[in-house]
C-alpha positions in Angstrom: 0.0 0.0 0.0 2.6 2.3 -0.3 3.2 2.7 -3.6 -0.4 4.2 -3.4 1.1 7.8 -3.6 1.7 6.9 -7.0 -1.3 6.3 -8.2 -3.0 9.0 -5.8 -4.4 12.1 -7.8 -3.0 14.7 -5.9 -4.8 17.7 -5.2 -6.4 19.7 -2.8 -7.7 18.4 0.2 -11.8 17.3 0.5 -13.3 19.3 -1.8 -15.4 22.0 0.8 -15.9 25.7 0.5 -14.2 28.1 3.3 -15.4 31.0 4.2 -14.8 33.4 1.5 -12.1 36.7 1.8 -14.4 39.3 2.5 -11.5 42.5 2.4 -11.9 44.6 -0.7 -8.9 44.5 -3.4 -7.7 47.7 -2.3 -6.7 46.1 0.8 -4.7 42.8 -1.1 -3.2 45.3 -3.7 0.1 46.3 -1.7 0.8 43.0 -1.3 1.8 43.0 -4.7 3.4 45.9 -4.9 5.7 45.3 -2.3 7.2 41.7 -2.3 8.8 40.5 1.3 11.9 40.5 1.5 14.4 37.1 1.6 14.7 37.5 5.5 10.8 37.2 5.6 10.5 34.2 3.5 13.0 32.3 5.7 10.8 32.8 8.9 7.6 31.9 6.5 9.2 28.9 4.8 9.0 26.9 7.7 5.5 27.1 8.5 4.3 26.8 4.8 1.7 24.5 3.9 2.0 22.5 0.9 -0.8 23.0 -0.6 -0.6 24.6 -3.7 -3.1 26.5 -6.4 -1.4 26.7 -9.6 -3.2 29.5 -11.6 -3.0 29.8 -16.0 -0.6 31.9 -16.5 -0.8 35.7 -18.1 -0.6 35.3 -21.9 1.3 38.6 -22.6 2.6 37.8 -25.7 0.1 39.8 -27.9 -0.4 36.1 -30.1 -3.9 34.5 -29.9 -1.9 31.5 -31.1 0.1 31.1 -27.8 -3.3 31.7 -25.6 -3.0 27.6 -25.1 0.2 27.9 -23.1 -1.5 29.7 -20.2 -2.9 26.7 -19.1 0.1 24.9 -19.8 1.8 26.5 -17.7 -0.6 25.3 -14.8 -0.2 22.1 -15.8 3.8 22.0 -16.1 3.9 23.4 -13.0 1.3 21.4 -11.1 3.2 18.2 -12.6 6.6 19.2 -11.0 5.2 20.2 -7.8 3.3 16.7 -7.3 6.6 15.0 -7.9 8.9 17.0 -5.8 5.9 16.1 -2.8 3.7 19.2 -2.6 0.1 18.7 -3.3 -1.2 21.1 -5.9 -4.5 21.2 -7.0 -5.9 19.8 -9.9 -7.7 21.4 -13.0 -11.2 20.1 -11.6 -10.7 21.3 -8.6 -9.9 25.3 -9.4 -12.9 24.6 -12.0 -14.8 23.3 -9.0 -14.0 26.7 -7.4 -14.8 28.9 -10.3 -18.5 27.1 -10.4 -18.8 27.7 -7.0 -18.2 31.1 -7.4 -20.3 31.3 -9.9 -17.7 32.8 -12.4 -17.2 31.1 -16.1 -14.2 28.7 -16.2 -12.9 30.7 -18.7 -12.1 33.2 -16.0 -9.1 35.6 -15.3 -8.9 36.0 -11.7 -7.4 39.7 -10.6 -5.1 39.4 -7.7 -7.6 39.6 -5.1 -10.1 36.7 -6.5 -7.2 34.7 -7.0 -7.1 34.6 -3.2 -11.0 34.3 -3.1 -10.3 31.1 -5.0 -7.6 29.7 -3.4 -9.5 30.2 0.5 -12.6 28.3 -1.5 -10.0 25.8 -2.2 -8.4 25.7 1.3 -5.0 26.3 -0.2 -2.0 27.9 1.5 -0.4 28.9 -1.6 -0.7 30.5 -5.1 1.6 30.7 -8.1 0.8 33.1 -10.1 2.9 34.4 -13.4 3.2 35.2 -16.8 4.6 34.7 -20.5 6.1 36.5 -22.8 8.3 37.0 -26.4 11.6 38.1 -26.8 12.3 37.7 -30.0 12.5 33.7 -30.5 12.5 33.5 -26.8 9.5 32.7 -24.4 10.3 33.7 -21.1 8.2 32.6 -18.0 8.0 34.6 -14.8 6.0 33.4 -11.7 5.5 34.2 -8.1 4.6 32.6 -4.9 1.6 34.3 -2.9 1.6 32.7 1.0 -2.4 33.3 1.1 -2.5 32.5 5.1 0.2 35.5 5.4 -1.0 37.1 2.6 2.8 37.7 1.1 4.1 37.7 -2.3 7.7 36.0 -2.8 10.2 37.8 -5.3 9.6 36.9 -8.5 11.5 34.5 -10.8 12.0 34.0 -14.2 13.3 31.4 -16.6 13.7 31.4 -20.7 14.1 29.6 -23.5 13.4 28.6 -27.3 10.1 28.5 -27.8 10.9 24.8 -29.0 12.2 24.4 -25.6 9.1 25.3 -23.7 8.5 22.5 -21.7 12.1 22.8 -20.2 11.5 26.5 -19.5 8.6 25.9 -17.3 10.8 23.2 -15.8 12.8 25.5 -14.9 10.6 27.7 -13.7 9.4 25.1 -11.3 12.8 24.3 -10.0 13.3 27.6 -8.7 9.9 27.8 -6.9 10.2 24.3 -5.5 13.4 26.1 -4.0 11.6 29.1 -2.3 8.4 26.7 -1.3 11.0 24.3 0.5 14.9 25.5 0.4 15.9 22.2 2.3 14.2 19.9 -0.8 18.0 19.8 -2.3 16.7 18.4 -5.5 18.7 19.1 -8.4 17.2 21.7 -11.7 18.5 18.9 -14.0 16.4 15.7 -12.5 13.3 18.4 -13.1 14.8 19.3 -16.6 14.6 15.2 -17.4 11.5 15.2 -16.0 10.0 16.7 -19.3 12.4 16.0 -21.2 10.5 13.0 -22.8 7.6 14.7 -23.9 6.8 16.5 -27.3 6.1 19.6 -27.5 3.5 19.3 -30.5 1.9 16.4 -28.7 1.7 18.4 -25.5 0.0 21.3 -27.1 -2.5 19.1 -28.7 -3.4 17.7 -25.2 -3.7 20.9 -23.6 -5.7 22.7 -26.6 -7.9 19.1 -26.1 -9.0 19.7 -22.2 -9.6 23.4 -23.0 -11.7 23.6 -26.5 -15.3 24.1 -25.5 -16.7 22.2 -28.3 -16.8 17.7 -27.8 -15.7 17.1 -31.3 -12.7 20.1 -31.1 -11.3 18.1 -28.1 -11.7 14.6 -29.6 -9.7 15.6 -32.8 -6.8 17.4 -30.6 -6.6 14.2 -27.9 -6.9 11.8 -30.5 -3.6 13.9 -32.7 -1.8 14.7 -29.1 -1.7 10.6 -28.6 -0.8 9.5 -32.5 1.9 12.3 -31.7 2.9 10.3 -28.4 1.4 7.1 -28.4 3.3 6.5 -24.4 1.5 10.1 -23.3 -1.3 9.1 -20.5 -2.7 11.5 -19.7 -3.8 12.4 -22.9 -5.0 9.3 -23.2 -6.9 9.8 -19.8 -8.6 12.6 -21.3 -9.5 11.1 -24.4 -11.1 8.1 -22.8 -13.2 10.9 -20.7 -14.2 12.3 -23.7 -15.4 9.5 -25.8 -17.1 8.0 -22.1 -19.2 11.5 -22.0 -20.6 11.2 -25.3 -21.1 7.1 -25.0 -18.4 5.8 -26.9 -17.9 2.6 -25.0 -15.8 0.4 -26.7 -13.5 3.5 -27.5 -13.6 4.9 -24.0 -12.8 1.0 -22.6 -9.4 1.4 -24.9 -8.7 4.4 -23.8 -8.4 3.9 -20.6 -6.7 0.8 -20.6 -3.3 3.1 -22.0 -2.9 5.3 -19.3 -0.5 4.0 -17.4 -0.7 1.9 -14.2 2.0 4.2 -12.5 0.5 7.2 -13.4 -1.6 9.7 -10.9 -4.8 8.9 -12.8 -4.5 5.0 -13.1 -7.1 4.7 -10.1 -9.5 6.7 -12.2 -8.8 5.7 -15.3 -9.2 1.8 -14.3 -12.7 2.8 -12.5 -14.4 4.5 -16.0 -12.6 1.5 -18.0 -14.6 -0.9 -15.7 -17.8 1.2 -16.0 -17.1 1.3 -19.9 -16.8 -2.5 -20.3 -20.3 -3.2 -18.2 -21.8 -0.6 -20.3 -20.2 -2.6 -23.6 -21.5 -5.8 -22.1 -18.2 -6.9 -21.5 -19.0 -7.7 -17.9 -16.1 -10.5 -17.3 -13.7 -7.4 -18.4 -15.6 -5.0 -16.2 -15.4 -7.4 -13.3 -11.5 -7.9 -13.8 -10.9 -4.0 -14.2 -12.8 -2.9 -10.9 -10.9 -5.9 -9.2 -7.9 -4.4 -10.3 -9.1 -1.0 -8.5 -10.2 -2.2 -5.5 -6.7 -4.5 -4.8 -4.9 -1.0 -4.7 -7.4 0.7 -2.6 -11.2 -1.0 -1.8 -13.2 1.8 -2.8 -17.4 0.9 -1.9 -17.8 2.2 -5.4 -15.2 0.1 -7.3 -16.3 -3.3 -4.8 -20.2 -2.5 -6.1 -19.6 -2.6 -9.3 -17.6 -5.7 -9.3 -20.3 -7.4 -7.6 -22.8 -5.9 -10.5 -20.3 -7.6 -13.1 -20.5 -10.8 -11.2 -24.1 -10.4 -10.9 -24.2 -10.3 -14.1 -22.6 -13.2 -15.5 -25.4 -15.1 -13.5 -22.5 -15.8 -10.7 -22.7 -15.0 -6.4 -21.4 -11.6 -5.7 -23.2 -11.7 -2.1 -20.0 -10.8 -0.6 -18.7 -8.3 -2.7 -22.3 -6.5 -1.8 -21.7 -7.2 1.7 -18.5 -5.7 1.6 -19.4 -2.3 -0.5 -22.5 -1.9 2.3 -19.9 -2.1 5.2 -17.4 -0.1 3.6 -20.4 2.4 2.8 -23.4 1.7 5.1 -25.0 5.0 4.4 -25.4 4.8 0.7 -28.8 2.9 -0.3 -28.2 1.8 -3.3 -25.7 -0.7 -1.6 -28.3 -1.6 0.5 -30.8 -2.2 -2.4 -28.1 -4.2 -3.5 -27.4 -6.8 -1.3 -30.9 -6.7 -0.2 -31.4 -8.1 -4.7 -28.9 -10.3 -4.2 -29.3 -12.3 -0.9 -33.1 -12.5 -2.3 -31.7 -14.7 -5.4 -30.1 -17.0 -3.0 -33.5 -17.3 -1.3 -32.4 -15.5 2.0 -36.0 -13.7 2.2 -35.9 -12.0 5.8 -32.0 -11.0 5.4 -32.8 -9.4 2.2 -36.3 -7.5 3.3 -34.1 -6.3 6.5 -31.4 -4.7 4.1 -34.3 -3.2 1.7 -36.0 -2.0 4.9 -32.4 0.2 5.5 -32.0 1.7 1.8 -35.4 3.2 2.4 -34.5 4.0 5.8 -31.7 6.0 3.6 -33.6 7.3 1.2 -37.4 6.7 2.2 -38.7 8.3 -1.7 -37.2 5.8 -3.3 -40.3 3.8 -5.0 -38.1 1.4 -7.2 -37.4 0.2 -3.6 -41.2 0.7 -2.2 -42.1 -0.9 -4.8 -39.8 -3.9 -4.2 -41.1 -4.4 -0.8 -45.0 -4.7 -2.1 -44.0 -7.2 -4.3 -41.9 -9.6 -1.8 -44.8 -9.1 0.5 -47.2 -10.0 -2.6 -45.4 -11.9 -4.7 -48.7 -13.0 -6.7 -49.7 -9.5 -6.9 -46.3 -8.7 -8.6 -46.4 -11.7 -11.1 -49.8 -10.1 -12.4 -48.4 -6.4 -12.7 -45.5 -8.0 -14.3 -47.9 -9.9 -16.6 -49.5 -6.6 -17.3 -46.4 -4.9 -18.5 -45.5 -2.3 -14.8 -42.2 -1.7 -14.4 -42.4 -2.2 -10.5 -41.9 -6.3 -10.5 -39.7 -8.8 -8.4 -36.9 -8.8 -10.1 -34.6 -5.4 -10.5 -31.2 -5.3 -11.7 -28.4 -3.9 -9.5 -27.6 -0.6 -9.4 -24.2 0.6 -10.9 -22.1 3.3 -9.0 -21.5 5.4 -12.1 -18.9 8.2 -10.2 -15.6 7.4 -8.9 -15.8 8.5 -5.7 -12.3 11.0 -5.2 -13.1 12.5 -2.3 -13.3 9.0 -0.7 -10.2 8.1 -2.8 -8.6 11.2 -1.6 -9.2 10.7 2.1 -8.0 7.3 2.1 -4.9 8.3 0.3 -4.5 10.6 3.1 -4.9 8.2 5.4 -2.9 5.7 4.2 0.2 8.2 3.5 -0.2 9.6 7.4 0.2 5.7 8.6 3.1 5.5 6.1 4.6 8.6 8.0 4.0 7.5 10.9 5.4 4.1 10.5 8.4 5.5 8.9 9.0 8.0 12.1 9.0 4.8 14.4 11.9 3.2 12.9 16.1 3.8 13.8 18.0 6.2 11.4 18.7 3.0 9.7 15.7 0.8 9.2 14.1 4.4 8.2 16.8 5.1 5.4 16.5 1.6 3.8 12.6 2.0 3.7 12.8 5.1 1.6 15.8 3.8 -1.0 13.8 0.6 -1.5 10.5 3.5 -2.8 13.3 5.3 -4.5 14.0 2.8 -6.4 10.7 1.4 -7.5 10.4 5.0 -9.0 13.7 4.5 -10.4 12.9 1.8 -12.1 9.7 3.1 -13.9 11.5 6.3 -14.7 10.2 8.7 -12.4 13.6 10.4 -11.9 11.9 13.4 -9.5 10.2 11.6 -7.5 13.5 8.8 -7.0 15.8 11.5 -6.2 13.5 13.3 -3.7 13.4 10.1 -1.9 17.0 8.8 -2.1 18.1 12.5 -0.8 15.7 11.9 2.5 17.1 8.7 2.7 20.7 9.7 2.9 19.3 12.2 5.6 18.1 9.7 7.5 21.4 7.8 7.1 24.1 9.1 5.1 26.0 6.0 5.5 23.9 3.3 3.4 25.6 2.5 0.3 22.7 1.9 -1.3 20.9 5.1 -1.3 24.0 6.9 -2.9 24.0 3.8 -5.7 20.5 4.7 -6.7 21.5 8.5 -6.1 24.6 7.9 -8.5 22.3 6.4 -11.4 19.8 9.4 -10.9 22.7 11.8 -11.2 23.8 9.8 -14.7 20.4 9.8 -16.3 20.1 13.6 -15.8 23.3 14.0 -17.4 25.1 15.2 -14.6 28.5 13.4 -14.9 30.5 14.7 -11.9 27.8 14.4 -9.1 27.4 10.7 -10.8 31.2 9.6 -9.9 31.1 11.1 -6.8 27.8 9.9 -5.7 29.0 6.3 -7.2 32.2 6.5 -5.2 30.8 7.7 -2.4 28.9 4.3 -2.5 32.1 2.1 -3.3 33.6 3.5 -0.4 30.4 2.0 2.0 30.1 -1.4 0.1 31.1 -2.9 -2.6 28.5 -2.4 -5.4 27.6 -4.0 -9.1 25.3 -0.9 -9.7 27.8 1.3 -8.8 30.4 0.3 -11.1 28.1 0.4 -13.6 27.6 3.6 -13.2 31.3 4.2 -13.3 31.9 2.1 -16.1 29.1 4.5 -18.4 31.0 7.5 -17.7 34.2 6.0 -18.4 33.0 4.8 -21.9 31.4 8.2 -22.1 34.8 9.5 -21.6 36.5 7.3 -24.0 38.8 5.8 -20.8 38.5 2.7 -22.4 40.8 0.4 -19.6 39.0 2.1 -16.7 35.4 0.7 -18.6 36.7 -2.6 -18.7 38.1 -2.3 -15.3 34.4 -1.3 -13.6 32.9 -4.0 -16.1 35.0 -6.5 -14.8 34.6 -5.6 -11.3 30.5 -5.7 -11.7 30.8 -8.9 -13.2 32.3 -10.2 -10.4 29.5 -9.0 -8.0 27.1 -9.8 -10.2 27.9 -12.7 -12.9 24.6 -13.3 -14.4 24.0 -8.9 -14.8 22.9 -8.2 -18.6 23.8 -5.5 -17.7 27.6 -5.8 -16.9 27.8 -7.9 -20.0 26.6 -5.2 -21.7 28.9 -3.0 -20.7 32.0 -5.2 -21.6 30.8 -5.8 -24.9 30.7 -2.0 -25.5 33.8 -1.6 -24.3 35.5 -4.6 -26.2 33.6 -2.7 -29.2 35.1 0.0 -29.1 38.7 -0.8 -27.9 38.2 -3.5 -31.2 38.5 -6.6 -29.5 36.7 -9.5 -30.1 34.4 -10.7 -27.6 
């Protein structure tokens, strides 16, 4: 259950309005005038929260054609921040916001309804910023607004080539992941590689897809932004969002199953896929997809609806219906549920006593009322049956047709606080190795951020684990960053001995054409590790290049 935070969707905490700013703008408006200085921001920094509103950025370009990038900036941003640990808010939720507001989601908060939004969001802080042209260049400039002390950081800029966009905002992030938490000592390159995979075309094509207003604008951009970059999820998230809203099943159901199972909306995504299959008719799929959901986190929701697709292949899903009702015990439909189901296994009394609950729930519910006229007169309900009525013996389970993210949220929560907790309660040691082994498994899948974040708090915890500085090493090497790869791979050598590490030595030797010192690190990983492909990798390479024959 750990690995849950990445699959979590992070974002603001249970969606609920605050109370609402009620000080005029003339009374924010200096704050913005006047930033505080570097001396104040080291006595706030400590007590910041980490919740973060990313707002679109100003398009100050004077191009209509760049208007896209203002939300992409959000989105960039918002990215980074949820890998380096913060917890900004998503899109939905600042649209939530806006609707509750009652202001069109195409709207340009001012300085003071930005913190109107971000009190109705219960966040702590605001980036706001801009874009704009310098000739070929686009250059980015953002600031942090601490909304609890109502102070606006100095402002920060980055630029670029307008081809290297995505790296700009990279950037960009780096340096305010800096002033939101100096002590995160995560390099600008690990954030650079971050994006570095991602095309820019493809990119704009998903963003100019989640912002057109019209269906059949968004479906042609999301379908182009994943041809573009087939390995892209979450444009593949939104795409299968899109074809589910206008009851593309079988398209949705493929959709979804492409977003990838490490990514932030692979909860989600496996939830609708689920919903999309039972609505195909697929309901062996469906019940395979919602099991998938519910072995990463038993949602009511996600349990239900298995137990409608085992329903519905004429098989027992009593227990599932059991479970989703405990999980959930005030939601009626579970109720209604089980109370259908333990019926069909001719458990009468059990199943009038869970029917006499949902309308205990929801007392108008005449589907249910109903229900209970015709248990108690079955003959009476095989004649309005007869007669064509609606209202006979034998309903069909009801589906759970939302993914419940609030729930999803708070168990996330939950479950990272025990994590925490757990992680607190162990020796310098035992605590270290914890967080290298999570490093790691986000090594492994790529995630380069979120691997180094960890490794550095496991060297914090205990600096002398050879194993953290390994997997810090091979971080360091990805993002390019030769010399902090040799040290941080020496620095290991020097704990333990260390296949990985040599590797790592051995790549930048190659790199750097010192052709005996390769073979000397292959050699030496080989003899850790004998079976490593590796190793043998490496020393066919280097026999390669120094043109000996393996």
């Amino acid at each position: 259950m750990v690995d849950l935070i990445s699959h979590r969707k992070r974002g603001a905490r249970a969606r609920r309005p605050g109370a609402l700013f009620a000080l005029a703008a003339a009374l924010f408006w200096p704050l913005f005038l006047h930033p505080q200085s570097s001396a104040d921001e080291a006595r706030t920094t400590a007590d910041r929260a980490r919740i973060l509103l990313v707002l679109p950025f100003d398009n100050r370009t004077g191009q209509p054609s760049l208007e896209w990038i203002r939300e992409a900036a959000a989105d960039l941003l918002s990215s980074r921040f949820a890998s380096a640990g913060f917890a900004p808010m998503t899109r939905a939720d600042r649209m939530y916001a806006l609707d509750h507001l009652g202001l069109p989601q195409g709207f340009q908060p001012s300085r003071a309804s930005s913190l109107k939004l971000a009190q109705t969001l219960d966040a702590d802080s605001i980036v706001v910023g801009s874009y704009s042209l310098d000739g070929t260049q686009i250059v980015a400039q953002a600031q942090l607004v601490d909304v609890p002390h109502l102070r606006m950081s100095a402002a920060v800029t980055a630029s670029g080539a307008m081809q290297d966009m995505i790296a700009v905002f990279d950037t960009l992030a780096w340096k305010l992941t800096r002033q939101l938490d100096p002590a995160l000592d995560v390099t600008e390159e690990t954030f650079l590689a971050a994006g570095a995979g991602l095309r820019l075309d493809a990119y704009e094509q998903y963003i100019r897809g989640i912002t057109e207003p019209d269906h059949s604008e968004r479906l042609r951009h999301l379908e182009q932004s994943v041809k573009l970059s087939p390995e892209f999820s979450p444009a593949w998230m939104a795409l299968g969002r899109e074809d589910y809203a206008g009851q593309d099943y079988d398209q949705a159901a493929k959709a979804f199953a492409k977003v990838d199972r490490n990514d932030s909306d692979a909860l989600e995504a496996g939830f609708y896929r689920g919903l999309s299959l039972l609505f195909s008719g697929d309901y062996a799929g469906a019940e395979q997809a919602f099991a998938e959901v519910a072995r990463v986190l038993p949602l009511a929701s996600a349990v239900n609806n298995e137990a409608v697709a085992v329903s519905r292949q004429g098989h027992d899903g009593t227990a599932l219906f059991v479970q989703a009702a405990s999980a959930d015990p005030n939601n009626a439909d579970y109720h209604f549920n089980l109370a259908v189901s333990l019926k069909a296994r001719g458990k009468d009394t059990a199943a009038m006593g869970e029917l006499a609950q949902c309308l205990k729930l929801r007392p108008g519910d005449t589907e249910a009322q109903a229900l209970v006229a015709a248990w108690k007169d079955p003959a009476a309900a095989q004649a309005a049956t007869a007669a064509g009525s609606q209202n006979g013996a034998d309903p069909l389970e009801r589906i759970a047709r939302t993914f419940d993210e609030a729930a999803f949220r708070q168990a996330a929560n939950m479950l990272d606080q025990m994590e925490a907790t757990r992680l607190a309660s162990l020796s310098p040691r035992a605590r270290a190795l914890a967080l290298s082994t999570q490093a790691r498994g986000y090594l492994d899948r790529g995630l380069l951020l979120e691997a180094e974040r960890l490794y550095q708090s496991s060297i914090a915890a205990d600096g002398q684990l050879a194993q953290a500085h390994e997997g810090l090493a091979e971080v360091r090497e990805r993002t390019g960053d030769d010399a902090a790869a040799r040290k941080e791979a020496q620095a290991a050598l020097e704990l333990a001995p260390s296949a990985d590490a040599y590797l790592v030595l051995g790549q930048l030797d190659l790199a750097d054409n010192h052709l005996s010192d390769a073979r000397s690190d292959a050699e030496d990983a080989l003899k850790l590790a004998p079976a490593s492909e590796a190793a043998k990798e490496l020393m066919r390479q280097v026999q390669a290049r120094s043109g000996v024959a393996p």
